[in-house]
C-alpha positions as CSV (number, residue, x, y, z in Angstrom):
1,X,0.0,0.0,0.0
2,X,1.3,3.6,-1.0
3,X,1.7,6.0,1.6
4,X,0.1,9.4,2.1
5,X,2.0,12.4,2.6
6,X,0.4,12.4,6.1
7,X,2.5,9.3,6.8
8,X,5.8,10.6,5.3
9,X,5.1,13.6,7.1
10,X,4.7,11.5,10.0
11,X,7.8,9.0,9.3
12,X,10.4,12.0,9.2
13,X,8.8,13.8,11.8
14,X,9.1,10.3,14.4
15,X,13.0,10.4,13.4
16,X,14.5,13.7,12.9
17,X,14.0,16.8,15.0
18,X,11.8,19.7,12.8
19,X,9.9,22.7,13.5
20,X,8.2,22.7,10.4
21,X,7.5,20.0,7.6
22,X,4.9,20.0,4.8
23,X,4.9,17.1,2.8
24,X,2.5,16.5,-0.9
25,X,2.2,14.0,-3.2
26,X,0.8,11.5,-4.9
27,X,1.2,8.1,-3.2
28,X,5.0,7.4,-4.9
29,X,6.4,10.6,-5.5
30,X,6.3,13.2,-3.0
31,X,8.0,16.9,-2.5
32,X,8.6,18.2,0.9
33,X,9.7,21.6,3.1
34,X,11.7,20.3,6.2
35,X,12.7,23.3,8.6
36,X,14.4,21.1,11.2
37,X,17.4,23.0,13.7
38,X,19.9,19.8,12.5
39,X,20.6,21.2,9.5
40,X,22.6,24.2,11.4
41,X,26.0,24.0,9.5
42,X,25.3,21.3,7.5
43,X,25.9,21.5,3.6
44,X,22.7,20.3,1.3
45,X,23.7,16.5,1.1
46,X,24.4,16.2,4.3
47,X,21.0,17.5,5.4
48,X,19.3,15.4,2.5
49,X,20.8,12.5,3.9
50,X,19.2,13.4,7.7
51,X,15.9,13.0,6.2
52,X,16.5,9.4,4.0
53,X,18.3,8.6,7.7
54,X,14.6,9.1,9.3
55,X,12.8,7.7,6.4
56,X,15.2,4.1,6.7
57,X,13.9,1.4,4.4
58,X,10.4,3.2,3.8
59,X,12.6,5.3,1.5
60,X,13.7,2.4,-0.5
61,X,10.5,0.2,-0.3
62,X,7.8,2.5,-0.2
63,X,8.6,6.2,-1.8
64,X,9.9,6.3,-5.3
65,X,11.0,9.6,-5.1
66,X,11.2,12.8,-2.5
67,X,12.1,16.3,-3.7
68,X,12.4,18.0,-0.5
69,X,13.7,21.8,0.5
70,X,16.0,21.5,3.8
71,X,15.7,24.6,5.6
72,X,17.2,25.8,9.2
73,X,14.7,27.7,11.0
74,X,16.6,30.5,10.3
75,X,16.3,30.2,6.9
76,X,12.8,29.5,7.1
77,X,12.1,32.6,8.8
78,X,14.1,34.9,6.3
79,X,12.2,33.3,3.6
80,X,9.3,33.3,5.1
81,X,9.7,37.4,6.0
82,X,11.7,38.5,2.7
């Protein structure tokens, strides 16, 4: 059974520590905004591979494909406000 974005919402918010996720898509492919404070200092694959850390095997076995936005809080906020 596919998942929801609800659940993969739900999956990376269970593993990894986030102030803000939003999560769409269409059972397989999903796209996702994941403001979490451990992505302080980190460079963009590093913080991609946070999130496929929190997802585990669901990422190989269940989502085909996850175009996701890795944002500090602090970058969240100046996007949010500029």
């Amino acid at each position: 059974m596919l998942p929801t974005p609800e659940e993969v919402r739900q999956y990376i918010s269970d593993n990894l520590n986030c102030e803000h996720i939003e999560v769409a898509g269409d059972g397989s492919h999903f796209e996702a905004v994941i403001v979490s404070p451990e992505f302080a200092g980190k460079r963009l694959i590093a913080r991609h591979q946070l999130v496929y850390k929190a997802l585990g095997e669901r990422m190989k076995n269940e989502i085909h494909a996850l175009s996701m936005r890795t944002l500090t809080p602090d970058e969240y906020n100046a996007n949010a406000n500029g």
